[in-house]
C-alpha positions, 0 to 999 in steps of 0.5 A, a space after each residue: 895075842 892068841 895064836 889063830 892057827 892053834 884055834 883053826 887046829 883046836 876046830 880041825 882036830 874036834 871034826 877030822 876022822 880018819 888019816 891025816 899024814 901018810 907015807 909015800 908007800 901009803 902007810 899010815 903015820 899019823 891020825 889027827 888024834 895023833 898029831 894031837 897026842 905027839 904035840 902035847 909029848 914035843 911040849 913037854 920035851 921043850 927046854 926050860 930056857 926062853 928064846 926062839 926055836 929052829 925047825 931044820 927037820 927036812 919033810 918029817 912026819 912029826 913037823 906038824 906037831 913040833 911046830 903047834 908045840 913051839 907054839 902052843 909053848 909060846 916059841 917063835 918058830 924059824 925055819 931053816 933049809 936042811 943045808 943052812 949051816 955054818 957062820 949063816 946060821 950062827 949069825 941068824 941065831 944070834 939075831 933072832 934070839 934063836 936058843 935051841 935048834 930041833 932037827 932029824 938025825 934019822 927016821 923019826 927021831 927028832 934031836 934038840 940041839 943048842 943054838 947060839 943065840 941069847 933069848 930077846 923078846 920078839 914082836 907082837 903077835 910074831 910066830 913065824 920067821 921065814 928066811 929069804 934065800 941070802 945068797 949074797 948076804 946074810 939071809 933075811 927073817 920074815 916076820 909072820 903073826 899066826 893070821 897072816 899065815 891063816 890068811 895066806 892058806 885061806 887064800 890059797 885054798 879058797 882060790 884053788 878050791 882044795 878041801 878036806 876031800 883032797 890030799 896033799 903029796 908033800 915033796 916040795 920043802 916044808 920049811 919053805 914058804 911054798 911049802 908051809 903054806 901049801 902041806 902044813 898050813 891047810 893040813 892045820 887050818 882045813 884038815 887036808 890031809 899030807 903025804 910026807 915025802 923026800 924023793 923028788 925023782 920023778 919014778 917015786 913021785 909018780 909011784 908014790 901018787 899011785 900009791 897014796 891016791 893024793 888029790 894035789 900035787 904041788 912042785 917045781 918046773 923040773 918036776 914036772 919036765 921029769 914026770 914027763 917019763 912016767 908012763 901014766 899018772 893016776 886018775 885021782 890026781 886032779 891037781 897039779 901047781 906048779 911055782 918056784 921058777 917060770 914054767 916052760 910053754 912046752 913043758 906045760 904042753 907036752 904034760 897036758 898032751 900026755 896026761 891030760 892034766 893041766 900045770 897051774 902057776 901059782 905065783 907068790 912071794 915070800 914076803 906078802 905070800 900067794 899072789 897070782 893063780 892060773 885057774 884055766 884049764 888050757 895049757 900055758 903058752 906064753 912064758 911067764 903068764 902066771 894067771 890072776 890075783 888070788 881071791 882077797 888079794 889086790 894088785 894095781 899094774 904099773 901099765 908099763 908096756 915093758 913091764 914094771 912092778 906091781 903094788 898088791 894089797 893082802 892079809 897075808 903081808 908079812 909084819 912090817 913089811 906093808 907101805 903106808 898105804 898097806 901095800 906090798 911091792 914084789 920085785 918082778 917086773 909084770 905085764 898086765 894082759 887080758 887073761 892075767 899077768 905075765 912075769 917079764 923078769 927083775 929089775 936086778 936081772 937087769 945087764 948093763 951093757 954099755 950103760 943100756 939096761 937089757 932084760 935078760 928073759 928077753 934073750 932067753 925067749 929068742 933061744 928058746 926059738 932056736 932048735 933043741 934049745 930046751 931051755 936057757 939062762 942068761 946072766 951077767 958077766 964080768 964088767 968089761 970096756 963095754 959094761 958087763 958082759 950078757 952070758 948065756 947057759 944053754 941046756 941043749 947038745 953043744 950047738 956052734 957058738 956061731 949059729 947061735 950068735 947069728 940066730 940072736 942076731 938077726 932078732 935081736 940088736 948086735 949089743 944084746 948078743 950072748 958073748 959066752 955061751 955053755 952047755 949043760 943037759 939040765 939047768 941047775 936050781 937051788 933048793 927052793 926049786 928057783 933058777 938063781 943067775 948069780 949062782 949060774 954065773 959064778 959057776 958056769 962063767 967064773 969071771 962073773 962079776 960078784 955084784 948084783 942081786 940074785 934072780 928071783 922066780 915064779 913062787 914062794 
């Protein structure tokens, strides 16, 4: 089955003039003519031996073109974190058939290193792995086939209104599927050009911008809580996405008071790619409300008053992956309203308490009320006489355990009441910008219980 990216590419390349991937400084690295030119020099250097390859180059200026030499090379493609190491990785290379890895050792030099796995034959159509986060296990490979991820940028694009007269400043991870499918899929199927950068602080992000005059940018929510130091940001910014993890009311307030530029929530799944969109322009101000469908995405609501799982129809379902009928079902919980959906959490988030089910994000709503709270987690501890315990990580100056136990109380019944609580100036958040509560749990509440699902978040 031909590859319909390298086909989208063949189109862009006959078409695009000009620059196509800058750096952070504004400095030209390459041309459309280039990428061109140094995926044809990557095909040559490709090893002899059969077998899937690993991409684990971090944001370079050469991915692009390695990715349409694995492909044009007939390589199924996996992208792999920059962290991803150890017997993860060799468990993953051995299942996937994975027989070479390429990554960066330093600027620009691409280095092919030898991975564990023996060549198998993959399935039809397949390009593309994607791994899932694998925090309680050995991650998960995502199967794509070159139209499923055409269709996810087409509709991406076509939702978002991004064309050949934007920029992307690429800072997000594109190895991820946020990432791939907002820099390298628009930039190989649309001509979008792409800014490849690696600093995330918020002072090279917003000099950076400056800089390369880039139309879109696309983060995480500590992105944009961060650039809310920036004394300005340029006028030719028209764009700003935000996914990943929920994005805060007030965030989203102050960022739109200050630089009079709304955060768009984009929603999606790796599995099924993008799938919700907040297009308004006014600032978020319930927590959660990521908008409605993508355009050639379809959702039916479970019209749970608490929330239940959505099941959507899309081209861009990852292979095998779609029920009987076509459908996908991601796992958060949604509210369908008038304006759009709402995430109201996960049904593994869940904390049993007493064998009664409590929705942790409704407790971080009634922190969040509570003053100089500016955000919080909560998660579950260890298994006591009660069921597990509800604790609380609280990014906020050390406030009195007590006054925070009464101001739960007295909007919340006694047995959703936070029974830890800690501290911290900034919540922590993987490399894929999601706020995971097993994580927070083992580190902040170590007699945690190890079972359970990691949380998930708003993106991909």
């Amino acid at each position: 089955m031909t590859n319909r990216i390298l086909e989208r590419w063949k189109a862009v390349l006959d078409t695009s003039t000009g620059g196509a991937i800058f750096s952070p400084s504004g400095t030209l690295l390459r041309t459309w003519a280039g990428i061109e030119e140094e995926s044809r020099a990557l095909e040559s250097r490709m090893p002899a031996e059969s077998g899937g390859i690993a991409l684990q180059t971090g944001n370079h200026p050469s991915f692009p073109a390695l990715i349409l030499a694995c492909w044009r090379a007939g390589r199924i493609v996996t992208l792999f974190d920059t962290d991803f190491s150890g017997e993860s990785r060799q468990a993953v290379e051995s299942e996937l058939g994975i027989t070479w890895r390429v990554s960066a050792s330093s600027g620009e030099s691409l280095r092919f290193d030898k991975a564990c796995g023996t060549a198998k034959k993959g399935a039809d159509g397949v390009c593309l792995h994607k791994l899932t986060s694998g925090t309680t296990a050995l991650p998960k490979a995502l199967a794509f086939s070159g139209e499923q991820l055409e269709t996810d940028c087409d509709q991406i694009c076509q939702t978002m209104g991004i064309g050949r007269s934007d920029s992307s400043y690429g800072v997000i991870a594109m190895t991820h599927s946020y990432g791939f499918s907002h820099l390298v899929t628009p930039l190989l199927c649309r001509g979008v050009p792409l800014v490849v950068a690696n600093d995330p602080l918020p002072h090279a992000i917003a000099g950076g911008l400056l800089r390369t005059g880039a139309t879109i940018l696309a983060g995480v929510p500590a992105m944009f809580r961060g650039l809310l130091a920036a004394t300005s940001l340029p006028t030719t910014l028209r764009l700003c996405i935000s996914a990943g993890s929920l994005l805060d009311p007030q965030v989203a307030g102050e960022f739109h008071e200050k630089f009079h530029r709304k955060i768009h929530v984009f929603y999606g799944a790796s599995e099924c790619g993008g799938i919700c969109y907040d297009a308004s322009d006014q600032a978020i101000a319930m927590p959660g409300f990521v908008g409605k469908p993508l355009c050639g995405v379809t959702i039916t609501s479970s019209g749970a008053p608490g929330g239940g799982r959505i099941r959507l129809w899309s081209g861009a379902i990852g292979t095998g992956l779609a029920g009987p009928d076509g459908s996908f079902q991601p796992a958060d919980l949604l509210v369908d309203g008038p304006d759009g959906f709402r995430i109201v959490g996960r049904e593994s988030d869940h904390i049993n308490v007493a064998g009664r089910k409590v929705n942790p994000t409704e407790i971080e709503q009634v922190l969040a009320d509570f003053p100089g709270i500016r955000e919080s987690v909560v998660c579950r501890g260890a298994a006591t006489a009660r069921g597990e315990e509800i604790c609380a990580l609280v990014a906020a100056p050390a406030i009195p355990e007590l006054l925070l136990r009464q101001h739960c109380a007295a909007r919340l019944a006694s047995w959703k009441v936070p029974r830890r609580f800690a501290f911290v100036e900034k919540i922590p958040a993987n490399s894929r910008g999601k706020i995971n509560r097993l994580d927070i749990a083992r580190e902040f509440f170590p007699c945690a219980s190890s079972s359970g699902t990691p949380g998930g978040g708003v993106g991909k």
